[in-house]
Structure formats: structure tokens, C-alpha cells
N, CA, C and O atoms as a printed pandas DataFrame, in Angstrom:
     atom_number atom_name residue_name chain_id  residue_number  x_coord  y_coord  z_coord
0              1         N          UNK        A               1   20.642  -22.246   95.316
1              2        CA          UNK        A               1   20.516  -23.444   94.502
2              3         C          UNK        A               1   19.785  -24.512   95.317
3              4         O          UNK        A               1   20.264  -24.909   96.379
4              5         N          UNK        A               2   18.675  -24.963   94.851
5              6        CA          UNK        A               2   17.812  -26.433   95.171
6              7         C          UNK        A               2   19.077  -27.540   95.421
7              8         O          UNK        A               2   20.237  -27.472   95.015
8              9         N          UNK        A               3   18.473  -28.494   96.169
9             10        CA          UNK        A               3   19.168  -29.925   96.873
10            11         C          UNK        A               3   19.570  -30.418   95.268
11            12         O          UNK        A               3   20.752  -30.508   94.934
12            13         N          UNK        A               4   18.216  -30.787   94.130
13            14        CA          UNK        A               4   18.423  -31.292   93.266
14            15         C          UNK        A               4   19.391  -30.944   92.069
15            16         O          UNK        A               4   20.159  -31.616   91.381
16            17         N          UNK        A               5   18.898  -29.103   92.124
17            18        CA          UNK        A               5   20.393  -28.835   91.437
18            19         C          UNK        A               5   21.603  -28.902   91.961
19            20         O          UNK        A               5   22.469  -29.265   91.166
20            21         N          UNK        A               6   22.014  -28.626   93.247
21            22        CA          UNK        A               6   23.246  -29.050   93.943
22            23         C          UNK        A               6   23.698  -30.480   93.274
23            24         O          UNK        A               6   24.668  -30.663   92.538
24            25         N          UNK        A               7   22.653  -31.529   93.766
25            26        CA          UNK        A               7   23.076  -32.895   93.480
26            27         C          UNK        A               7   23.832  -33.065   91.781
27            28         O          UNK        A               7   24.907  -33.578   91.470
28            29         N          UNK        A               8   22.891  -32.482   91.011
29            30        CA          UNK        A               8   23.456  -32.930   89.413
30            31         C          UNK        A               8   24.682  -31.480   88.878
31            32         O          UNK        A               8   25.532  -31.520   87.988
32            33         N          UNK        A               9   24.542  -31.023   89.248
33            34        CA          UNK        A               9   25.911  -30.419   89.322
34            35         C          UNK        A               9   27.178  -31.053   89.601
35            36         O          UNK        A               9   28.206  -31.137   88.929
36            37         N          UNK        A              10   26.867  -31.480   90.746
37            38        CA          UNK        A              10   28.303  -32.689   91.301
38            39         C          UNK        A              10   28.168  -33.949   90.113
39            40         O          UNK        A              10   29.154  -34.156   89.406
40            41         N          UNK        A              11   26.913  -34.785   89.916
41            42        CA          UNK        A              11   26.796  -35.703   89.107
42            43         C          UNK        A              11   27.425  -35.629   88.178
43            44         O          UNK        A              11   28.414  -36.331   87.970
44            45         N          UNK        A              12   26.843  -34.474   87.168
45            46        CA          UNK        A              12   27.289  -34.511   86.407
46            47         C          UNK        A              12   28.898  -33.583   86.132
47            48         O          UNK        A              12   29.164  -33.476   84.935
48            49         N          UNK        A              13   29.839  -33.000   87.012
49            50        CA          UNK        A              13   30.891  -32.733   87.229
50            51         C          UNK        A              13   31.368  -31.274   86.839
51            52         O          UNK        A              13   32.454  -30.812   86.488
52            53         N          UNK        A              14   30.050  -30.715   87.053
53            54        CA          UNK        A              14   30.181  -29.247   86.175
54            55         C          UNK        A              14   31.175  -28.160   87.103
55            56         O          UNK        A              14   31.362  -28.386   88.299
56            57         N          UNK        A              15   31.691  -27.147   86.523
57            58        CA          UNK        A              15   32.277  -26.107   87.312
58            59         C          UNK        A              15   32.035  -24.905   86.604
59            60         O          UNK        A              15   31.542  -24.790   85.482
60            61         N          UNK        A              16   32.451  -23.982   87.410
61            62        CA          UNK        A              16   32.358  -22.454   86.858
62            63         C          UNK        A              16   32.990  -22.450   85.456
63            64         O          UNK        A              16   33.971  -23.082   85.064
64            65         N          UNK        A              17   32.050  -21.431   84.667
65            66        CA          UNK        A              17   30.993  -20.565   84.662
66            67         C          UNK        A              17   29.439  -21.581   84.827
67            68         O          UNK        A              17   28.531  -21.322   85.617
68            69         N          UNK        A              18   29.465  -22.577   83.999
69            70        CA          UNK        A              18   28.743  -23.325   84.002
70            71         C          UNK        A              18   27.673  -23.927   85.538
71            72         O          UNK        A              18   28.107  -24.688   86.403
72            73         N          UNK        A              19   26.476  -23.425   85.515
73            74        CA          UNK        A              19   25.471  -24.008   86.750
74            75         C          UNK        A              19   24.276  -24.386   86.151
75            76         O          UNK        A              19   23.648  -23.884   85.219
76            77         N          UNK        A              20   24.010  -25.656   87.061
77            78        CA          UNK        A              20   22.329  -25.906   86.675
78            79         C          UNK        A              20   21.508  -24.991   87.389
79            80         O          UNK        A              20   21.560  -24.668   88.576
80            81         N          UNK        A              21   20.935  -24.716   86.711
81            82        CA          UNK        A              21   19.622  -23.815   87.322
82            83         C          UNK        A              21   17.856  -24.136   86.983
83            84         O          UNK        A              21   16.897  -23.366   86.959
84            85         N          UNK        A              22   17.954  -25.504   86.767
85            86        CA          UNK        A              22   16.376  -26.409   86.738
86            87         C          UNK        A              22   16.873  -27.982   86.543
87            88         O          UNK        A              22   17.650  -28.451   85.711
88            89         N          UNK        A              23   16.043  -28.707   87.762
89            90        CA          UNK        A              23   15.858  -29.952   86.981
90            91         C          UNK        A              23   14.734  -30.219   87.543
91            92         O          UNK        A              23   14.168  -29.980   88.610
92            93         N          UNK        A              24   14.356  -31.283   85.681
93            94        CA          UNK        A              24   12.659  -31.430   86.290
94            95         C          UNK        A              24   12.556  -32.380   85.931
95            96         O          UNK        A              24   13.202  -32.613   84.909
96            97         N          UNK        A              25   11.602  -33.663   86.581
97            98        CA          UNK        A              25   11.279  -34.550   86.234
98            99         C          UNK        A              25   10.214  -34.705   85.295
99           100         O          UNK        A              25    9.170  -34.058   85.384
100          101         N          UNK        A              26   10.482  -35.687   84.243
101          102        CA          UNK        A              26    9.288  -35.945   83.523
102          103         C          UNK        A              26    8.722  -38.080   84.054
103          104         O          UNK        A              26    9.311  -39.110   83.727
104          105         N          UNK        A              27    7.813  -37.963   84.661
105          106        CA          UNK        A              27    7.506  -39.366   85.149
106          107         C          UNK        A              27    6.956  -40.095   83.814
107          108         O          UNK        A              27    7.561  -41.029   83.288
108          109         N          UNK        A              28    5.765  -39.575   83.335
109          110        CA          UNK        A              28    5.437  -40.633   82.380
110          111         C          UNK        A              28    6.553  -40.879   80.659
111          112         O          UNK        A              28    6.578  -41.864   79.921
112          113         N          UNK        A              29    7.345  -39.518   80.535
113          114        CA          UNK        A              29    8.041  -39.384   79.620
114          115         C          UNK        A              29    9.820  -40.292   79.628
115          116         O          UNK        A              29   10.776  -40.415   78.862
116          117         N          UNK        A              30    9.244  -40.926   81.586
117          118        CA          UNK        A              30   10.530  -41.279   81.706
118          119         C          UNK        A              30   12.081  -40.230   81.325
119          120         O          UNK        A              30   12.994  -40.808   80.736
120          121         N          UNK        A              31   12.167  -39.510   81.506
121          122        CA          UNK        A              31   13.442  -38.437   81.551
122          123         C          UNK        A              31   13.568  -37.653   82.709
123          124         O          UNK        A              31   12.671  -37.651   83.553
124          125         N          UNK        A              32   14.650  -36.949   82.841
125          126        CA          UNK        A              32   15.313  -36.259   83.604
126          127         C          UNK        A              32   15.943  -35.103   83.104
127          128         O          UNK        A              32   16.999  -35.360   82.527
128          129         N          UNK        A              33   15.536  -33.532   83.150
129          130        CA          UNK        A              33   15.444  -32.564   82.256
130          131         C          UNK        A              33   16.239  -31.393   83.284
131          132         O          UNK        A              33   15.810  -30.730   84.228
132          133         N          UNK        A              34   17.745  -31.482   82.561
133          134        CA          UNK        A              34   18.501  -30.289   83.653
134          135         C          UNK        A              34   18.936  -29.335   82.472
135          136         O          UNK        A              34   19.342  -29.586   81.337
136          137         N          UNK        A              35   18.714  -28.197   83.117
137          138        CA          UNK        A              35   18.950  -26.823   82.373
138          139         C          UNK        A              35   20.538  -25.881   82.584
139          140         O          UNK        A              35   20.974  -25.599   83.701
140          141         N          UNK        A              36   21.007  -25.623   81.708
141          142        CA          UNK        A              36   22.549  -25.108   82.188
142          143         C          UNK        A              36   22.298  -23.901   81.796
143          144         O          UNK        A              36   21.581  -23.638   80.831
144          145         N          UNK        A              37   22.980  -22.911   82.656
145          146        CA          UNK        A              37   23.610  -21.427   82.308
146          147         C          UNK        A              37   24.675  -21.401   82.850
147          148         O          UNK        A              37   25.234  -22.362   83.379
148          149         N          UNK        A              38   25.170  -20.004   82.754
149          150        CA          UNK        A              38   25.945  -18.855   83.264
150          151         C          UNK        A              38   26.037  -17.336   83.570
151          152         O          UNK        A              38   25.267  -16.492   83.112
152          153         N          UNK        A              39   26.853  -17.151   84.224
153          154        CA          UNK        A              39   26.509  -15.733   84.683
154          155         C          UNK        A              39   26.915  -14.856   83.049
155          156         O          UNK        A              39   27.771  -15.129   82.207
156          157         N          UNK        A              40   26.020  -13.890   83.093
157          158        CA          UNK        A              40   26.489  -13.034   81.998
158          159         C          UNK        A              40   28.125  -12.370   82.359
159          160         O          UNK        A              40   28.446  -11.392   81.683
160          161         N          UNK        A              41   28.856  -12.743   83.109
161          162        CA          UNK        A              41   30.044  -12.124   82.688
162          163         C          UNK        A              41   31.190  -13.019   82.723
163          164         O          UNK        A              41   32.388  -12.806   82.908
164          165         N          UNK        A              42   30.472  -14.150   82.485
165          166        CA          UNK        A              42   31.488  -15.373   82.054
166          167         C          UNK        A              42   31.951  -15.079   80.726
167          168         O          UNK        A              42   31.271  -14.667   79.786
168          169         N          UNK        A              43   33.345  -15.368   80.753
169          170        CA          UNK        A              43   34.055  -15.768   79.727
170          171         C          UNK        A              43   34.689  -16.674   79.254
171          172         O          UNK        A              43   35.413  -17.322   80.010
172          173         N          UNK        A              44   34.615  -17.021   77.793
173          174        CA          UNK        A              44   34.627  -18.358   77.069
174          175         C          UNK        A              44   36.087  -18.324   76.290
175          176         O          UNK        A              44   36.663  -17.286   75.968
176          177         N          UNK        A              45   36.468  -19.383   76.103
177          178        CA          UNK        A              45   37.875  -19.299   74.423
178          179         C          UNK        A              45   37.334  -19.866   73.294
179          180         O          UNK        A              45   36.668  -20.887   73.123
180          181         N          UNK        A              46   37.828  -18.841   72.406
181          182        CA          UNK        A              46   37.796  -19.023   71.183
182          183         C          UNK        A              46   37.919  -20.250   70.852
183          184         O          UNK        A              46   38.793  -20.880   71.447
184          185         N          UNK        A              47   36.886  -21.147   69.548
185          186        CA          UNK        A              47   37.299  -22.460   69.379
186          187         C          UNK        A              47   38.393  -22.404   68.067
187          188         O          UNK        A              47   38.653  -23.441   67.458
188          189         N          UNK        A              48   38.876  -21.381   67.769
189          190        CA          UNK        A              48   39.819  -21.062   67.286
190          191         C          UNK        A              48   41.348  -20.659   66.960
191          192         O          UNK        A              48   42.173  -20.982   66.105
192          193         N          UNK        A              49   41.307  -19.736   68.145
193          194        CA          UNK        A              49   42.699  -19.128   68.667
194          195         C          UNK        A              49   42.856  -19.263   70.012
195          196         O          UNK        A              49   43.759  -18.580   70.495
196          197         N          UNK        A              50   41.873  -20.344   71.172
197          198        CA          UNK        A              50   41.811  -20.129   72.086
198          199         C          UNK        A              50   42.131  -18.725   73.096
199          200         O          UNK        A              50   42.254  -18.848   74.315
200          201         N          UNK        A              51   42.230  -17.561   72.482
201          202        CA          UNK        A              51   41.529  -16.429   73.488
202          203         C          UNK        A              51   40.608  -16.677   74.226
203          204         O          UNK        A              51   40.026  -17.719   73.924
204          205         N          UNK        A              52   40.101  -15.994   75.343
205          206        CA          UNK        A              52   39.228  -15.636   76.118
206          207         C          UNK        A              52   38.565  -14.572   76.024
207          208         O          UNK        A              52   39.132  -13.614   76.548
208          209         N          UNK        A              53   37.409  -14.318   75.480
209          210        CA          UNK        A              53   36.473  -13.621   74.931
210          211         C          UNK        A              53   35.242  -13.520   76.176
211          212         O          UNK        A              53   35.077  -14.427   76.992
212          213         N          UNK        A              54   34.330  -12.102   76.151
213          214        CA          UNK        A              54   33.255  -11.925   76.709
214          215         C          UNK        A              54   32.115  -13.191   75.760
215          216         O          UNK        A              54   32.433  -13.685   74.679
216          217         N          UNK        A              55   30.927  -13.461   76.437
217          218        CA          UNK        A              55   29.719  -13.638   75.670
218          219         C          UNK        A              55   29.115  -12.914   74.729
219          220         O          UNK        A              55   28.650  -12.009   75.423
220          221         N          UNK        A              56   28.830  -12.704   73.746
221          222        CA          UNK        A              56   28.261  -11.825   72.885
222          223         C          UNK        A              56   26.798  -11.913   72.251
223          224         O          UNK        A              56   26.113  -11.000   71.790
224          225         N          UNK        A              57   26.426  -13.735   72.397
225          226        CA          UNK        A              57   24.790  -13.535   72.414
226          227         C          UNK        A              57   25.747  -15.554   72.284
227          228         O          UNK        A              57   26.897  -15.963   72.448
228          229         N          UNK        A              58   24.389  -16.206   71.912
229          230        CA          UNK        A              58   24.367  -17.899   72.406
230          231         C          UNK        A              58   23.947  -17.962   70.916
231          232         O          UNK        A              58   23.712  -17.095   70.075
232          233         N          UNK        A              59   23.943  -19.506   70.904
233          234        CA          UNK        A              59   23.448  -20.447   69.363
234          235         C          UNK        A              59   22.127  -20.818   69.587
235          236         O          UNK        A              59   21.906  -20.635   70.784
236          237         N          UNK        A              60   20.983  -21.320   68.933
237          238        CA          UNK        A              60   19.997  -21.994   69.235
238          239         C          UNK        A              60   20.277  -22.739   70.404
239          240         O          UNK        A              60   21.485  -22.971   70.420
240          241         N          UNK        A              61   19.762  -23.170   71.291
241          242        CA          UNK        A              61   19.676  -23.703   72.956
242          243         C          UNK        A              61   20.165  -25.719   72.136
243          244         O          UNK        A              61   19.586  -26.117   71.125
244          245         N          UNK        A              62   20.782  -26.218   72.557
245          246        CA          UNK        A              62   21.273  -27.488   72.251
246          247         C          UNK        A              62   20.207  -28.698   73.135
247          248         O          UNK        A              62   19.144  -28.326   73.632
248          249         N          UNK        A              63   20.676  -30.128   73.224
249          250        CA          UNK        A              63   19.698  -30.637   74.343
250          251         C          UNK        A              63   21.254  -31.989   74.197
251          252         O          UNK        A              63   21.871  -32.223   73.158
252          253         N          UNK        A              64   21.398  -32.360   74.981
253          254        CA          UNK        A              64   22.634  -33.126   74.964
254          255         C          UNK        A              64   22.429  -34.772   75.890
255          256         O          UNK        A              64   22.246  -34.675   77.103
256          257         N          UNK        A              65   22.471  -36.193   75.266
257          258        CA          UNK        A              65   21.687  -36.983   76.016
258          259         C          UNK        A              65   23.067  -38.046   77.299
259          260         O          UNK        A              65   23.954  -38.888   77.163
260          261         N          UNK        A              66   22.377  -37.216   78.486
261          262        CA          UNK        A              66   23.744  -38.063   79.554
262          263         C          UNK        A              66   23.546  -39.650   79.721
263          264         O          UNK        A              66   22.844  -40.238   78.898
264          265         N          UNK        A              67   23.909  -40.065   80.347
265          266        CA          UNK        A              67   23.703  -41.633   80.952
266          267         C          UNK        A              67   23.092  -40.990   81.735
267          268         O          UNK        A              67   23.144  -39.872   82.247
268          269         N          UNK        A              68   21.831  -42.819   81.791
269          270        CA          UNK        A              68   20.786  -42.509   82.484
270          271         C          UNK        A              68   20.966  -41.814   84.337
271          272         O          UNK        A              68   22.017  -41.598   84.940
272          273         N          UNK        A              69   19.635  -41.630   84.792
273          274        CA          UNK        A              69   19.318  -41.634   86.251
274          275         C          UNK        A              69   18.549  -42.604   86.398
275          276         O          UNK        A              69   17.444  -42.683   85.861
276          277         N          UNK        A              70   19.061  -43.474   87.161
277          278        CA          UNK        A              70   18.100  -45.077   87.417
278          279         C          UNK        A              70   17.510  -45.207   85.860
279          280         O          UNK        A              70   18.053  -45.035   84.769
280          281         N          UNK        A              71   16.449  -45.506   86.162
281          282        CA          UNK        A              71   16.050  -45.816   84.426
282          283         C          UNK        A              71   15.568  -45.009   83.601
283          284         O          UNK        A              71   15.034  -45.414   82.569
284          285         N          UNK        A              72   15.705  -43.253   84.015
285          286        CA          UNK        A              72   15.639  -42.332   83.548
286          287         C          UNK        A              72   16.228  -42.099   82.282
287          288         O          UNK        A              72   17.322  -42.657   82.196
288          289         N          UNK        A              73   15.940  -41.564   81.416
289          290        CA          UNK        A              73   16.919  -41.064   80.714
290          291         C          UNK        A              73   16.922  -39.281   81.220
291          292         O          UNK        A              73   16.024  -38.454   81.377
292          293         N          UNK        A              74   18.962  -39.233   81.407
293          294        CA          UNK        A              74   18.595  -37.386   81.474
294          295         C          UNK        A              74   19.191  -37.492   80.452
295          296         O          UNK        A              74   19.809  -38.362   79.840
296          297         N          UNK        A              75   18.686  -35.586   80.250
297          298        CA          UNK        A              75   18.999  -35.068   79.042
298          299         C          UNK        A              75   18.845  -33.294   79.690
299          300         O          UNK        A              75   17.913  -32.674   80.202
300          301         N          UNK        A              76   20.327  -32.932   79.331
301          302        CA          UNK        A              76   20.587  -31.695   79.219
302          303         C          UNK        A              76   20.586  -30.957   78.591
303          304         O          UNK        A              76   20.956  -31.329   77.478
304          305         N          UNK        A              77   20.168  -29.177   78.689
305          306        CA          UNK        A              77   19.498  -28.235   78.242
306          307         C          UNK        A              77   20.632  -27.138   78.269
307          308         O          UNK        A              77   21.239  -26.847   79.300
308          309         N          UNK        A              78   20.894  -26.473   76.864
309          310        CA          UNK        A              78   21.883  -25.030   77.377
310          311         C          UNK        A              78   21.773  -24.545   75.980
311          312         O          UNK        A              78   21.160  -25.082   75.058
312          313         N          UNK        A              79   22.382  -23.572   75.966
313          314        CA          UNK        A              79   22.450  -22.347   75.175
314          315         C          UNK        A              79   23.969  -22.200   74.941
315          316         O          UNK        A              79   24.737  -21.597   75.692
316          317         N          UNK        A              80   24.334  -22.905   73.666
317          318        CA          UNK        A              80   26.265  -22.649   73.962
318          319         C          UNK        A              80   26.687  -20.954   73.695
319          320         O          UNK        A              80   26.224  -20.250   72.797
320          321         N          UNK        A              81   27.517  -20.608   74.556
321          322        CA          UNK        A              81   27.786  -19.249   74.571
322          323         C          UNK        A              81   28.693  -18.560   72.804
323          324         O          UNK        A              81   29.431  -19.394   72.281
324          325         N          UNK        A              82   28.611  -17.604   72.295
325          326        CA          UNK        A              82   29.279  -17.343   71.201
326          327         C          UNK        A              82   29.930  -16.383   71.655
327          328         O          UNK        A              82   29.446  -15.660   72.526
328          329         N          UNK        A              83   31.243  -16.176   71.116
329          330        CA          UNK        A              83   32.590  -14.955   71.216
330          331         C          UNK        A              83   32.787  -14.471   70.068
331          332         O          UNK        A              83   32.825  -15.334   69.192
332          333         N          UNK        A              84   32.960  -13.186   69.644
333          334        CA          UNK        A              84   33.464  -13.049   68.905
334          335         C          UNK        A              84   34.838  -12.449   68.972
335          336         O          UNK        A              84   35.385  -11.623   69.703
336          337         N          UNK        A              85   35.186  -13.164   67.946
337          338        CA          UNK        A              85   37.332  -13.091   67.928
338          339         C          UNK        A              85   37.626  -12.355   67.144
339          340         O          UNK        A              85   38.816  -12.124   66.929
């Protein structure tokens, strides 16, 4: 893992399964563009019965907007994982 993903990992307070694995600056767009995964053998709970389920495939990729970086705006990137129950 890069210095920068190290850094917004802690920033932003993430833990396992969950890692950044890109952040990129956009200068003239003003933003801050971090990308989330996980390992394929993470497992998630049901938003239902809370079980713990394998991954079984993701939703359209989301984009989620944090408080800024200096006068950045970030904005995070992921793929929410789906279970089936």
C-alpha cells in the first residue's frame, strides 16, 4: 500500500475487509478521488437477517461525498458487495 493510501485509510477510519487501493488527485477539478475494495473472500451480513454471507457479485460501483481535504472535495469510489441469503 502507497503513503497516500495508508494515510486515507486512517483518515477516513476504514478497517477490514474494506482497503483503499487508489487515490488520485484531480487539481483543476478540485477533488480528491479514493477507490475502495476487498479481498474476494471477505464476508459481509445480510441487511436483513444479519448472517454472514460470502460475496456473490457487487451493485453498480456507488461514489459517496466525504468532508473535504483542505479545499478539496473527496469523494469515494466502491462497489457495495451483494450476499445472497
Amino acid at each position: 500500500m502507497g503513503s497516500n493510501n495508508e494515510l486515507y485509510q486512517q483518515i477516513l477510519g476504514l478497517s477490514l475487509p474494506w482497503k483503499v487501493v487508489d487515490v488520485r488527485l484531480e487539481v483543476e477539478g478540485q477533488a480528491v478521488h479514493i477507490s475502495l475494495d476487498h479481498d474476494s473472500e471477505s464476508r459481509f451480513n445480510c441487511s436483513k437477517c444479519e448472517r454472514e454471507y460470502g460475496c456473490y457479485d457487487h451493485a453498480l460501483g456507488r461514489t459517496w461525498r466525504h468532508l473535504n481535504t483542505c479545499q478539496f472535495q473527496t469523494l469515494v469510489h466502491a462497489s457495495v458487495p451483494r450476499v445472497r441469503c
